[in-house]
PDB file of N, CA, C and O in Angstrom:
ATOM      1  N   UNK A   1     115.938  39.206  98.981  1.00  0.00           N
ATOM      2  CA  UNK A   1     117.351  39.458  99.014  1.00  0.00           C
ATOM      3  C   UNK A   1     117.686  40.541 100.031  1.00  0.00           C
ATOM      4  O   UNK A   1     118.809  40.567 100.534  1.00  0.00           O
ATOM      5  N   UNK A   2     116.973  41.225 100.276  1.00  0.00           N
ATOM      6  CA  UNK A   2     117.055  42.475 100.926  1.00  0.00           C
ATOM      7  C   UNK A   2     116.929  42.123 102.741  1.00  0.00           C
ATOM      8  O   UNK A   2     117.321  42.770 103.712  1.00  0.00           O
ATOM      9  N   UNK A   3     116.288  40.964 102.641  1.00  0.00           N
ATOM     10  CA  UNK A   3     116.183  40.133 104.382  1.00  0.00           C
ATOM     11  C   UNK A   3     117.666  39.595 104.623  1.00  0.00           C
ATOM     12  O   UNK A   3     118.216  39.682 105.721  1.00  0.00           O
ATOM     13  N   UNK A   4     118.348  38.948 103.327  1.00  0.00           N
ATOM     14  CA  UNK A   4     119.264  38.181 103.358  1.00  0.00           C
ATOM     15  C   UNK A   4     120.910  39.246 103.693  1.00  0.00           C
ATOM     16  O   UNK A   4     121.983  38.982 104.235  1.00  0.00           O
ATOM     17  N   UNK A   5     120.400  40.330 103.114  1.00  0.00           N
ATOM     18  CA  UNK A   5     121.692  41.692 103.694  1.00  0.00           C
ATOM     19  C   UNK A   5     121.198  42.420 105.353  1.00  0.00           C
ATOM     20  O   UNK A   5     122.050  42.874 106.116  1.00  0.00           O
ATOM     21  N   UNK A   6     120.117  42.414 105.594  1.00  0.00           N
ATOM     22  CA  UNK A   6     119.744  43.032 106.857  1.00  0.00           C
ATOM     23  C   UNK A   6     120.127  42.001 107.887  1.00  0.00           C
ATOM     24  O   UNK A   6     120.549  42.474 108.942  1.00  0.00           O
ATOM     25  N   UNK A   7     120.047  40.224 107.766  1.00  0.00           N
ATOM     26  CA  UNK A   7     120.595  39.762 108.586  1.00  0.00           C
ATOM     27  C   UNK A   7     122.264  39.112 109.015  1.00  0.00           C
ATOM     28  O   UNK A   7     122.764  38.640 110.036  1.00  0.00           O
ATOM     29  N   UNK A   8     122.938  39.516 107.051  1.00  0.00           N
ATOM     30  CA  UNK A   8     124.243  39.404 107.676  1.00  0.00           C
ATOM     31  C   UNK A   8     124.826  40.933 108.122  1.00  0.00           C
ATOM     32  O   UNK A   8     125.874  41.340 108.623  1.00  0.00           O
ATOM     33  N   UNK A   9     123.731  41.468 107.722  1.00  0.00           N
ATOM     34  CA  UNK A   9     124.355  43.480 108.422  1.00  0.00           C
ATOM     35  C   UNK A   9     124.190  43.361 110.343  1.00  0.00           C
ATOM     36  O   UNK A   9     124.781  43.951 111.247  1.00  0.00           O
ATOM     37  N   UNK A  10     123.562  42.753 110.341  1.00  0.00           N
ATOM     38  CA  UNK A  10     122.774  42.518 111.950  1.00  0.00           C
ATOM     39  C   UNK A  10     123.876  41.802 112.391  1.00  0.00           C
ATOM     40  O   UNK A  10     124.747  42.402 113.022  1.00  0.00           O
ATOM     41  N   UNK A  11     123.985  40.554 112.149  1.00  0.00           N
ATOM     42  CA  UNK A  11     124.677  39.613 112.582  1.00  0.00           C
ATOM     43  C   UNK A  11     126.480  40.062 112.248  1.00  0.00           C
ATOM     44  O   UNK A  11     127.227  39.384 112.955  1.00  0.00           O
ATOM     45  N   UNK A  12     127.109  40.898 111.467  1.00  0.00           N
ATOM     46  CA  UNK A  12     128.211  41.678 111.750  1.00  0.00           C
ATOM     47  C   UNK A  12     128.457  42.947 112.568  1.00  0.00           C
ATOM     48  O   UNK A  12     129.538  43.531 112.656  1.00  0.00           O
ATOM     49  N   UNK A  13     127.624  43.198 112.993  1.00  0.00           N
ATOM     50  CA  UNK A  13     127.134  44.594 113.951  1.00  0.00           C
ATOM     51  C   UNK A  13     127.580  43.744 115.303  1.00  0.00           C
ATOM     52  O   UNK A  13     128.490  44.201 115.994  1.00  0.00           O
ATOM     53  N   UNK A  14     127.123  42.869 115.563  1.00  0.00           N
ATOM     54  CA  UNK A  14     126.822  42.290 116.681  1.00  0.00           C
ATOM     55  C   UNK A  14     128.445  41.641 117.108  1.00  0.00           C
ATOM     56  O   UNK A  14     129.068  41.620 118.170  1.00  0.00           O
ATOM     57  N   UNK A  15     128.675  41.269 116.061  1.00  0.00           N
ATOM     58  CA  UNK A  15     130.153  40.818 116.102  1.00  0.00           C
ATOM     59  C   UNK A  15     131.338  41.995 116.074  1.00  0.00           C
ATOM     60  O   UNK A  15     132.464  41.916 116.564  1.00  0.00           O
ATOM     61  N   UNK A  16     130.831  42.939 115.462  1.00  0.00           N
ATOM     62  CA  UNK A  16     132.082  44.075 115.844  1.00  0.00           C
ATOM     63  C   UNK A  16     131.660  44.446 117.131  1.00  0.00           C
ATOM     64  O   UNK A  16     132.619  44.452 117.904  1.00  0.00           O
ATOM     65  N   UNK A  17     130.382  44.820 117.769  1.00  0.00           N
ATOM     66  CA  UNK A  17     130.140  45.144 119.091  1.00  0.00           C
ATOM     67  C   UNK A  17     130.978  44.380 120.168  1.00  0.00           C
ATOM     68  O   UNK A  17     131.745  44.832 121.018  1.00  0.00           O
ATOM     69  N   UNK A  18     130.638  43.178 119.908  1.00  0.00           N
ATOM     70  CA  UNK A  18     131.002  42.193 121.432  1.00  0.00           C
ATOM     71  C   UNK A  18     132.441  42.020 121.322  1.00  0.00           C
ATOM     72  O   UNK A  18     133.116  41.894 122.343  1.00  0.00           O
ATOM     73  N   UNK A  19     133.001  42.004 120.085  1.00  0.00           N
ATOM     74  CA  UNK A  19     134.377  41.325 120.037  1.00  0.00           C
ATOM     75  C   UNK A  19     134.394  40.263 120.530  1.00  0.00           C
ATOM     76  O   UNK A  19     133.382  39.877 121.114  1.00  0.00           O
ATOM     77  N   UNK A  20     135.912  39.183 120.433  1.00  0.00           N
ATOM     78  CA  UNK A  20     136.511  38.223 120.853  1.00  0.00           C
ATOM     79  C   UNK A  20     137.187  38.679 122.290  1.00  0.00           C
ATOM     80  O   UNK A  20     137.506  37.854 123.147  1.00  0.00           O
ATOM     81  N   UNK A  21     137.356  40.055 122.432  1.00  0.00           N
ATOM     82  CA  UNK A  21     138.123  40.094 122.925  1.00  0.00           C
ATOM     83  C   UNK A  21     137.650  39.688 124.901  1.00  0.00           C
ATOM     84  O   UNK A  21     136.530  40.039 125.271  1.00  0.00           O
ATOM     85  N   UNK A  22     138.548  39.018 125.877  1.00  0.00           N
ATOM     86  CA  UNK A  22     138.367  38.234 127.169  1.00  0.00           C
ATOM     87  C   UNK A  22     137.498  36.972 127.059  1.00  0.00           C
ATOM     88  O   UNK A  22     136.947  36.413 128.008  1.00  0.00           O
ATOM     89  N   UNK A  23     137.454  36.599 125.762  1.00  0.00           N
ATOM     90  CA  UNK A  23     136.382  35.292 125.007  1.00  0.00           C
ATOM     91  C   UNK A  23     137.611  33.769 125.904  1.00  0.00           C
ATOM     92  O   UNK A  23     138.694  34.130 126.366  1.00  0.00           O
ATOM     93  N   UNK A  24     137.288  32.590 125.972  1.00  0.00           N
ATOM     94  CA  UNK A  24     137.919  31.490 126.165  1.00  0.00           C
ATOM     95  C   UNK A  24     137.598  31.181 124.642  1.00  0.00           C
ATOM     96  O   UNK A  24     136.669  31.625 123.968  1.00  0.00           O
ATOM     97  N   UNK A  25     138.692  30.231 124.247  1.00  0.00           N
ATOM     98  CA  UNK A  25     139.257  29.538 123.008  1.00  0.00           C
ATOM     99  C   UNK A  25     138.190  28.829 122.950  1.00  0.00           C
ATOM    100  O   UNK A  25     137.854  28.685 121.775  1.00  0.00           O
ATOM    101  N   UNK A  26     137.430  28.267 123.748  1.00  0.00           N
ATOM    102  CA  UNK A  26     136.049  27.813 123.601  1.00  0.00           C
ATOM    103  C   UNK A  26     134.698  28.480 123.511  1.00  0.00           C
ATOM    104  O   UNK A  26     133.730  27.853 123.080  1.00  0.00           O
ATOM    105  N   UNK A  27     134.596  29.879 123.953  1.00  0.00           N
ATOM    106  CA  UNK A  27     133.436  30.413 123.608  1.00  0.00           C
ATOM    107  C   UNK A  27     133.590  31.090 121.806  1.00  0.00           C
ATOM    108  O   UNK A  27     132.775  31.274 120.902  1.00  0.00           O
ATOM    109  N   UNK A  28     135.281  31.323 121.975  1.00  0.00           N
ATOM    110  CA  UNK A  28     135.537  31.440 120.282  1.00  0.00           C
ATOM    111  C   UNK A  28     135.100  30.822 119.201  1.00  0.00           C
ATOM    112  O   UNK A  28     134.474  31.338 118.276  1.00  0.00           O
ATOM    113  N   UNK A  29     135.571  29.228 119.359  1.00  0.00           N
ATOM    114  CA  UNK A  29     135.129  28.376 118.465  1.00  0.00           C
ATOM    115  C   UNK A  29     133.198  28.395 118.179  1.00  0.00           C
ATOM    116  O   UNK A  29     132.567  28.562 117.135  1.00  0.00           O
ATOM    117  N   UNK A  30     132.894  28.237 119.087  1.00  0.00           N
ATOM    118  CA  UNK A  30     131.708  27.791 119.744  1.00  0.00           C
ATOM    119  C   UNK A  30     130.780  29.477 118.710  1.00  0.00           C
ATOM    120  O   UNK A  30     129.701  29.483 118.117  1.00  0.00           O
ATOM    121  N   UNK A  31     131.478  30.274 118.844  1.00  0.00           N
ATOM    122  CA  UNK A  31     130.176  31.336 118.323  1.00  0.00           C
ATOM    123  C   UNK A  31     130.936  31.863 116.967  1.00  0.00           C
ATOM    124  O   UNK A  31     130.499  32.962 116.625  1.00  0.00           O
ATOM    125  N   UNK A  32     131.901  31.381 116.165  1.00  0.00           N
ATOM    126  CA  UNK A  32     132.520  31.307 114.939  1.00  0.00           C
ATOM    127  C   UNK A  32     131.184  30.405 114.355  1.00  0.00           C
ATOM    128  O   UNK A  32     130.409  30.687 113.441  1.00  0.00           O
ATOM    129  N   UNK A  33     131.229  29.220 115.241  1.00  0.00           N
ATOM    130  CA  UNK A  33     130.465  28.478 114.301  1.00  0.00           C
ATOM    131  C   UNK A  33     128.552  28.127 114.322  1.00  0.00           C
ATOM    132  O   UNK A  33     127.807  27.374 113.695  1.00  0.00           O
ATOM    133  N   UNK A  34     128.377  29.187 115.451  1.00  0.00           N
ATOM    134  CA  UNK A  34     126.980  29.345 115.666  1.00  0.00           C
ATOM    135  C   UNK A  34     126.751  30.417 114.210  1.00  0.00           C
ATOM    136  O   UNK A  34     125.970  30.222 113.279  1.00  0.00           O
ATOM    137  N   UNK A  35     127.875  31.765 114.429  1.00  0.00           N
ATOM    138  CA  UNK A  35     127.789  32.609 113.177  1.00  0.00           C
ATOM    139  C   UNK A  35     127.525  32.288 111.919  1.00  0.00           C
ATOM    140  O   UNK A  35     126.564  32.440 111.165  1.00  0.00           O
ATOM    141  N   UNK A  36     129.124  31.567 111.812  1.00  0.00           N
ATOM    142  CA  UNK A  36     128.507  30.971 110.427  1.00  0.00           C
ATOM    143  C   UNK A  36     127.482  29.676 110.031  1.00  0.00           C
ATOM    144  O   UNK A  36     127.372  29.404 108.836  1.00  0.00           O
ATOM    145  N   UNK A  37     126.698  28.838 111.079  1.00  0.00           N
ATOM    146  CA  UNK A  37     125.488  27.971 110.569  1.00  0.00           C
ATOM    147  C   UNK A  37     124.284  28.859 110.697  1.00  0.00           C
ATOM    148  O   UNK A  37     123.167  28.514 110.311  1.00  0.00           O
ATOM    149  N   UNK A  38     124.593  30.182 111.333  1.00  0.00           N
ATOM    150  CA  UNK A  38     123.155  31.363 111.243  1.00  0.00           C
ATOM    151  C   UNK A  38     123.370  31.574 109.825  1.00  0.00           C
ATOM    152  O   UNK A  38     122.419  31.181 109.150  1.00  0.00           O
ATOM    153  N   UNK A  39     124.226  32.020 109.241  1.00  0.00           N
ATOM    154  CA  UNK A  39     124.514  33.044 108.186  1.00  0.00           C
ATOM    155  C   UNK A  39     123.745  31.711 106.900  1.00  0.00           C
ATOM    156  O   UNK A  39     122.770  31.865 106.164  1.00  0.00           O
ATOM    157  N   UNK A  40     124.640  30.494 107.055  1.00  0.00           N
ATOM    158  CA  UNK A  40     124.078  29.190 106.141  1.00  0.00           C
ATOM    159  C   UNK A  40     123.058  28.834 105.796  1.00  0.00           C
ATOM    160  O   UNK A  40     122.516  28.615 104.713  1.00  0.00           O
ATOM    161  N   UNK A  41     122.771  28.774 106.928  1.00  0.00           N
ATOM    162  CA  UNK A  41     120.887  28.794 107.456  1.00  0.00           C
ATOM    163  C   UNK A  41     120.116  29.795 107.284  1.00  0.00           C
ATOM    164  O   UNK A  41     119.054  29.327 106.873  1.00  0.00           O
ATOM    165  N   UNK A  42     120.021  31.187 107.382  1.00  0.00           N
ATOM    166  CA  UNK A  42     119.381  32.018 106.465  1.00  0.00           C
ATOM    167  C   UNK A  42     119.411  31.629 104.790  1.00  0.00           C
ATOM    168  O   UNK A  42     118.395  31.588 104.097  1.00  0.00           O
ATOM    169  N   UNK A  43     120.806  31.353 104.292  1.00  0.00           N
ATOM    170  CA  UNK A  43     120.773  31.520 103.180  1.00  0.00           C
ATOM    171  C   UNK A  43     119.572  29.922 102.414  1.00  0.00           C
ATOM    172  O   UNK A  43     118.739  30.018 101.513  1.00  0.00           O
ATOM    173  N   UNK A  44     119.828  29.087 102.939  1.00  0.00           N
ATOM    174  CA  UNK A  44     118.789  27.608 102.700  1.00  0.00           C
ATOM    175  C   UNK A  44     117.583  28.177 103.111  1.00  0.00           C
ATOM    176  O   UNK A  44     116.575  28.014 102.423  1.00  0.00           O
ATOM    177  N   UNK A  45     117.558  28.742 104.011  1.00  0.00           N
ATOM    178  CA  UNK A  45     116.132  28.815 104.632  1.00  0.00           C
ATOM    179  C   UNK A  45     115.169  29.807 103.803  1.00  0.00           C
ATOM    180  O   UNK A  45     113.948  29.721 103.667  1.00  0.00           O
ATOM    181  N   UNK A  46     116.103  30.823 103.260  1.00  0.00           N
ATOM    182  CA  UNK A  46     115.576  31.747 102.397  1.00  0.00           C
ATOM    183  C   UNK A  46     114.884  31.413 100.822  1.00  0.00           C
ATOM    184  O   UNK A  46     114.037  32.016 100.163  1.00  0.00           O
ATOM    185  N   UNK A  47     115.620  30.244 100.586  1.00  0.00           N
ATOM    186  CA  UNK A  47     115.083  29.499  99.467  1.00  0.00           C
ATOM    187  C   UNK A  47     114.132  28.801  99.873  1.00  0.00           C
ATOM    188  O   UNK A  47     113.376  28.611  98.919  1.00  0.00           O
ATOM    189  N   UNK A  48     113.722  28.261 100.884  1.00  0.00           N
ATOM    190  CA  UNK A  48     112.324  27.648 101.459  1.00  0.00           C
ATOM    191  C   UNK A  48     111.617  27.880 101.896  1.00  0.00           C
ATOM    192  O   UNK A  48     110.755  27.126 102.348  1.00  0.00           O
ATOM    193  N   UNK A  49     111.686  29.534 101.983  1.00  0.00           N
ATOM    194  CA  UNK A  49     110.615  30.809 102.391  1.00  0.00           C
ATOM    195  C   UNK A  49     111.028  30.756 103.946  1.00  0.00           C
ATOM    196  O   UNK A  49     110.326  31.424 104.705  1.00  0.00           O
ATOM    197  N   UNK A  50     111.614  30.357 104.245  1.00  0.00           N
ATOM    198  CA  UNK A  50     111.603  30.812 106.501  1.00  0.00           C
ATOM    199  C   UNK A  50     113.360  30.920 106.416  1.00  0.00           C
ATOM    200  O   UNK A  50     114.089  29.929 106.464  1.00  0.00           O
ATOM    201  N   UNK A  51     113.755  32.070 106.306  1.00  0.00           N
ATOM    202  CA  UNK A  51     114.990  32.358 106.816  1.00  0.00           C
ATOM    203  C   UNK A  51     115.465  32.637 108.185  1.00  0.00           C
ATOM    204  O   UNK A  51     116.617  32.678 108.617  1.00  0.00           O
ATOM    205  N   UNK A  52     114.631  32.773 108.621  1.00  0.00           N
ATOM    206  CA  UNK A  52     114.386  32.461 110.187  1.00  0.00           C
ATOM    207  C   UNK A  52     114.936  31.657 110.935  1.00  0.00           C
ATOM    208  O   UNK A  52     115.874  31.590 111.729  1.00  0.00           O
ATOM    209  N   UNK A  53     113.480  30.555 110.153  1.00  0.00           N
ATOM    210  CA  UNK A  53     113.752  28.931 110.973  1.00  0.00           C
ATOM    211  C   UNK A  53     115.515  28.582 110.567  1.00  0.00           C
ATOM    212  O   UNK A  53     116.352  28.067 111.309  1.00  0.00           O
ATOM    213  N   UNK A  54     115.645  28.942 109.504  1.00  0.00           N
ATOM    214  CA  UNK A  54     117.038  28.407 108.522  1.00  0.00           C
ATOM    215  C   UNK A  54     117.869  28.668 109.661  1.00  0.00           C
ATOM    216  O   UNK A  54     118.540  27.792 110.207  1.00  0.00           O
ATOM    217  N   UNK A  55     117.812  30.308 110.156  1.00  0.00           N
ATOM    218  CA  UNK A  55     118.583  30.717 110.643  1.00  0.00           C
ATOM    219  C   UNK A  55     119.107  30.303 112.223  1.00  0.00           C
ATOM    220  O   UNK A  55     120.227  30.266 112.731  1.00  0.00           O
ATOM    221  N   UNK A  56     118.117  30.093 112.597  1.00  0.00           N
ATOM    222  CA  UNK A  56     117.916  29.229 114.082  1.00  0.00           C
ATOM    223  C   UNK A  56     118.645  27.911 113.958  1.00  0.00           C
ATOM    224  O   UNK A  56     119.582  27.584 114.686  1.00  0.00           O
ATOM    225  N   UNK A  57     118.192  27.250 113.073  1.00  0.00           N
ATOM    226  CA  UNK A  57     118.623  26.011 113.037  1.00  0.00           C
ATOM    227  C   UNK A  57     120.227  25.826 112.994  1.00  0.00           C
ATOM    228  O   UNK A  57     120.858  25.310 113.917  1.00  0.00           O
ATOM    229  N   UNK A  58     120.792  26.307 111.822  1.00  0.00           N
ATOM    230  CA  UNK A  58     121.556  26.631 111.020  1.00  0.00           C
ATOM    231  C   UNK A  58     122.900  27.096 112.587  1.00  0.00           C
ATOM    232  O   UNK A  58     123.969  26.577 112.910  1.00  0.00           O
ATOM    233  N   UNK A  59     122.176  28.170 113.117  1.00  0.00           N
ATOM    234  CA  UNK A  59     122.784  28.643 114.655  1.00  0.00           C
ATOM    235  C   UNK A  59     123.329  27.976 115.377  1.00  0.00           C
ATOM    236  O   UNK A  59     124.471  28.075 115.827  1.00  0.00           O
ATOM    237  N   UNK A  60     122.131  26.836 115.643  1.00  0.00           N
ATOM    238  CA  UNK A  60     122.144  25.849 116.857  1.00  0.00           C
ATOM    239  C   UNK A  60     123.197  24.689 116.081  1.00  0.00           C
ATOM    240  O   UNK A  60     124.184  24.603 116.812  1.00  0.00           O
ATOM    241  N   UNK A  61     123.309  24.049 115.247  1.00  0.00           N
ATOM    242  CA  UNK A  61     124.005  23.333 114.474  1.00  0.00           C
ATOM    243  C   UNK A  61     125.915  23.793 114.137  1.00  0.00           C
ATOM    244  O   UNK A  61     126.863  23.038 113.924  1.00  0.00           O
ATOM    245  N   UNK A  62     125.876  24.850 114.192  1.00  0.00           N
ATOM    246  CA  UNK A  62     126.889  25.659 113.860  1.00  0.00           C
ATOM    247  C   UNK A  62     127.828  25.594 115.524  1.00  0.00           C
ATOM    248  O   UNK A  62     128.953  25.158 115.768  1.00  0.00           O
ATOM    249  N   UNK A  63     126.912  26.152 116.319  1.00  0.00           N
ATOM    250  CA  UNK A  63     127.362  26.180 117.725  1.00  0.00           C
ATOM    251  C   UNK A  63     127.626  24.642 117.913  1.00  0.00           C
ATOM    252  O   UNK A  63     128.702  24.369 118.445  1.00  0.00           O
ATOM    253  N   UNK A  64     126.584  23.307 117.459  1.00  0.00           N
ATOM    254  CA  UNK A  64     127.281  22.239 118.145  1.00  0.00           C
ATOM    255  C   UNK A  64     128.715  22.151 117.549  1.00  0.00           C
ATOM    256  O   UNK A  64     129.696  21.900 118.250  1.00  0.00           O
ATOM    257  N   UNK A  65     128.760  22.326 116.503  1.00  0.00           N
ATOM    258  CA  UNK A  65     130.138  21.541 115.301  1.00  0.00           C
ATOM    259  C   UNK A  65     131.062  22.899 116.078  1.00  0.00           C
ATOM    260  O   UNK A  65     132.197  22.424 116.043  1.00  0.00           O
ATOM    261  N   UNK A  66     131.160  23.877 116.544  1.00  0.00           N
ATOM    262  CA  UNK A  66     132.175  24.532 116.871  1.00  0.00           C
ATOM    263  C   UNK A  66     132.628  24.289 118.166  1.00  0.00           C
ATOM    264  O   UNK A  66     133.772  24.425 118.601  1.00  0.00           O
ATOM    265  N   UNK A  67     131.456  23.855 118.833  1.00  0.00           N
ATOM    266  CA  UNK A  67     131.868  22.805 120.440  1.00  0.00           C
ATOM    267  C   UNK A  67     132.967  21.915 120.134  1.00  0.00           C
ATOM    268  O   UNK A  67     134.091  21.868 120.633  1.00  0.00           O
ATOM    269  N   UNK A  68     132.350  21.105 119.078  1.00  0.00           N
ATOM    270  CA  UNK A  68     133.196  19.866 118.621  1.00  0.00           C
ATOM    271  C   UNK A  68     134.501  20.088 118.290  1.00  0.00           C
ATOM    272  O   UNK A  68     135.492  19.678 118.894  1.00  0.00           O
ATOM    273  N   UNK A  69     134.465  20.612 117.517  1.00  0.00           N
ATOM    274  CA  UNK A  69     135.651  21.009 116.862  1.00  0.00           C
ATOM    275  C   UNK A  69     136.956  21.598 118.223  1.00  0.00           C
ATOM    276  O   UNK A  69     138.119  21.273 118.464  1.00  0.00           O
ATOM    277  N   UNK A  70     136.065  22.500 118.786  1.00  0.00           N
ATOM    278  CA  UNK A  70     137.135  22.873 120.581  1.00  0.00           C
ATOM    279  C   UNK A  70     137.729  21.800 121.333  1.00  0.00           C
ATOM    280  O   UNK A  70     138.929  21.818 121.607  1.00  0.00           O
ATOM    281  N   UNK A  71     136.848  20.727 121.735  1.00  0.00           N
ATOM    282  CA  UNK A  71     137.326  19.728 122.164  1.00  0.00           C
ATOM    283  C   UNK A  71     137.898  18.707 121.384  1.00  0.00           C
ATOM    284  O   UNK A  71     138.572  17.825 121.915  1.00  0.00           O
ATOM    285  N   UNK A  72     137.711  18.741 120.280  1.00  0.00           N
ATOM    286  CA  UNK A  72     139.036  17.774 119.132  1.00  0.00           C
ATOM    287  C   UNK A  72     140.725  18.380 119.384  1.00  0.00           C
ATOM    288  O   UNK A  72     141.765  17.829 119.745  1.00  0.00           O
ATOM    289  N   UNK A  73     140.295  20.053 118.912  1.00  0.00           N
ATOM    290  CA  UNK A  73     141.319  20.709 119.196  1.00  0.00           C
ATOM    291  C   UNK A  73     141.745  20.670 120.782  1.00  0.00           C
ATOM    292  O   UNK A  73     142.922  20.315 120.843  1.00  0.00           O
ATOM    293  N   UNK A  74     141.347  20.846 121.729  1.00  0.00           N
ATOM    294  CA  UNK A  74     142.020  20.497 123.096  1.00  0.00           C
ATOM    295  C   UNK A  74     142.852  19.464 122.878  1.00  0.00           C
ATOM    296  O   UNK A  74     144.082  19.414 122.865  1.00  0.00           O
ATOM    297  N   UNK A  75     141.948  18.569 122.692  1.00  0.00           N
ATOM    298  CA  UNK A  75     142.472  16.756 122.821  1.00  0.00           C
ATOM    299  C   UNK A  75     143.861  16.632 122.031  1.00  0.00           C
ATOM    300  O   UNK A  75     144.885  15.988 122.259  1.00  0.00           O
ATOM    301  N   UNK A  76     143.538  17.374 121.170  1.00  0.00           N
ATOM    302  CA  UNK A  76     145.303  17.561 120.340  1.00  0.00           C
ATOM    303  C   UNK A  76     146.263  17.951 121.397  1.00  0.00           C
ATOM    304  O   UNK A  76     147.077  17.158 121.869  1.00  0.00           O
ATOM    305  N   UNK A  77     146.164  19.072 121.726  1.00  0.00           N
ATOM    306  CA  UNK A  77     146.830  19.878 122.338  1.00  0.00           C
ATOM    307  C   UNK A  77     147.229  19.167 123.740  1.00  0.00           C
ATOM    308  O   UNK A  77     148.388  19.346 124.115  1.00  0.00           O
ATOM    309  N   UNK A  78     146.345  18.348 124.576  1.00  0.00           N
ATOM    310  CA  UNK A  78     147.143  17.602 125.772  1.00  0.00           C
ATOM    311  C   UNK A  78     147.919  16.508 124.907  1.00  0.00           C
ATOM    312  O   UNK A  78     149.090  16.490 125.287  1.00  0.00           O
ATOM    313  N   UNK A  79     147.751  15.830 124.151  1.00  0.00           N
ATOM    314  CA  UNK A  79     148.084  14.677 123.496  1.00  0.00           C
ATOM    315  C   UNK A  79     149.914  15.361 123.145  1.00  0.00           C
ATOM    316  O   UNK A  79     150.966  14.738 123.292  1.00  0.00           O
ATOM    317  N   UNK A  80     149.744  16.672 122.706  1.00  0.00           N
ATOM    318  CA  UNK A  80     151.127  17.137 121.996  1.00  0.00           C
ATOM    319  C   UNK A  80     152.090  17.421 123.373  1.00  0.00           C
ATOM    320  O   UNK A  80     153.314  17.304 123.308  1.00  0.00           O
ATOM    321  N   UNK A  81     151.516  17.736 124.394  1.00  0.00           N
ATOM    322  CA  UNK A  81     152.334  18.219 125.714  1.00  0.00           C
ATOM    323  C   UNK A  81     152.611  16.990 126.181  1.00  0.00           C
ATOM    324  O   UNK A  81     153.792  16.723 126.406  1.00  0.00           O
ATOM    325  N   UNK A  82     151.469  15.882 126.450  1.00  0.00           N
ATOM    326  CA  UNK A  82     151.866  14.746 127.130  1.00  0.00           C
ATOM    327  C   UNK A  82     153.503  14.456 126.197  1.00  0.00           C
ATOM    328  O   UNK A  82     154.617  14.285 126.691  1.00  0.00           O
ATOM    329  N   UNK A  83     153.153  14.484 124.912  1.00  0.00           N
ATOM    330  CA  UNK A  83     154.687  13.867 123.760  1.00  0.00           C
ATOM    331  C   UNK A  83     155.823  13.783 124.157  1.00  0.00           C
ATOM    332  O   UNK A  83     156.686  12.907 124.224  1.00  0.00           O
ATOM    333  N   UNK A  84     155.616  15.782 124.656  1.00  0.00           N
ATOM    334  CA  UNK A  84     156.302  16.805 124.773  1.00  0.00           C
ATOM    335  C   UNK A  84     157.352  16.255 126.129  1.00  0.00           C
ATOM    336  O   UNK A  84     158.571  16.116 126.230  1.00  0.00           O
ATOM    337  N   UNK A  85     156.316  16.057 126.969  1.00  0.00           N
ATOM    338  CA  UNK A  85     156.789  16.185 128.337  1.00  0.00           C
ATOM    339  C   UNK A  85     157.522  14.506 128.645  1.00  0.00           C
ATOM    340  O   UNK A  85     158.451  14.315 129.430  1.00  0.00           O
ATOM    341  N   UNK A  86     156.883  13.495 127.871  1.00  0.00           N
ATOM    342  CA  UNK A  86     158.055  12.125 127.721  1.00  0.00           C
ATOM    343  C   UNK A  86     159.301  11.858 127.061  1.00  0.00           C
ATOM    344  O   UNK A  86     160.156  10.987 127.230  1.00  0.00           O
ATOM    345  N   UNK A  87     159.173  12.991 126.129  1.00  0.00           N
ATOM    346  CA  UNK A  87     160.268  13.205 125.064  1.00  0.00           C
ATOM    347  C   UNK A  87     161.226  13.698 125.563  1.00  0.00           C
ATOM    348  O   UNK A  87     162.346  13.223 125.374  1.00  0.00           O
ATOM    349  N   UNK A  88     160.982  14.941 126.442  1.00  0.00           N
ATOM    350  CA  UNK A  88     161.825  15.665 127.929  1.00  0.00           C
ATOM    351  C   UNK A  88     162.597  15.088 128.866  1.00  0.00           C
ATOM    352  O   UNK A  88     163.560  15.432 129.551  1.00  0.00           O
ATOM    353  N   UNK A  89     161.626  13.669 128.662  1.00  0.00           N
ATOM    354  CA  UNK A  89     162.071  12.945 130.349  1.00  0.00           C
ATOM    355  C   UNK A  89     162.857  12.265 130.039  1.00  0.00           C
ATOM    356  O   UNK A  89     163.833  12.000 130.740  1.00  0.00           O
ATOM    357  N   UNK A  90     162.581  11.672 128.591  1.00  0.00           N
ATOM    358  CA  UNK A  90     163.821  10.611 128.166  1.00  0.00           C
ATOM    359  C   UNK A  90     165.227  10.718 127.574  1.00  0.00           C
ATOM    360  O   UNK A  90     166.168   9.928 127.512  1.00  0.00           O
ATOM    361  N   UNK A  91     164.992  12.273 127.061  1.00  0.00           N
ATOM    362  CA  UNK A  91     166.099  12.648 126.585  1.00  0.00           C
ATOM    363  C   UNK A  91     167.352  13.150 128.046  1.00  0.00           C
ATOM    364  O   UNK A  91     168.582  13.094 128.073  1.00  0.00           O
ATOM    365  N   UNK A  92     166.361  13.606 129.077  1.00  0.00           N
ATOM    366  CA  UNK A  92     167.168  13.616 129.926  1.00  0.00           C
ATOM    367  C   UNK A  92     167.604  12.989 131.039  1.00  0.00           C
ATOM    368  O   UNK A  92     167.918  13.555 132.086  1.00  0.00           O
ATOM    369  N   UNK A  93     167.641  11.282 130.732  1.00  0.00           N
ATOM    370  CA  UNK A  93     168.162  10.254 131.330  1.00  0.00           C
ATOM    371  C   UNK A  93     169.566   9.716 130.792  1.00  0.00           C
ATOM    372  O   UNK A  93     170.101   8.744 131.326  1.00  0.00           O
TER     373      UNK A  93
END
């Protein structure tokens, strides 16, 4: 239990250090969710004796789904301007 507080003490250290702050909306997503599949992944991994591996894994998994999730969210976001910008054109004909 005592591995399982030293690496979310580590892994919040690291996050008040670097901040978000001059981050792109994509390196945001992207290390939200590396964070939290580290943090997940310790905690599984710790029950299977390698909080480590958990944690690695857990990382790398976290970072893909927060990729994902950026480019879902983009794809919204041109989809709402394209709307935006026909809705504009037609109203002002």
């Amino acid at each position: 239990m005592k591995k399982m507080r030293y690496v979310a003490i580590v892994i919040a250290v690291l996050f008040l250090a670097t901040g978000c702050a001059g981050m792109s909306e994509t390196e945001k997503r992207t290390g939200t969710g590396a964070a939290a599949g580290a943090a997940a992944g310790a905690v599984v991994g710790s029950m299977t004796g390698s909080w480590a591996w958990g944690a690695a894994i857990g990382a790398a998994s976290g970072a893909a789904g927060g990729y994902i999730y950026d480019q879902h969210k983009k794809s919204q976001e041109k989809a709402y301007k394209e709307g935006y910008q026909e809705g504009k054109q037609s109203t002002a004909k």
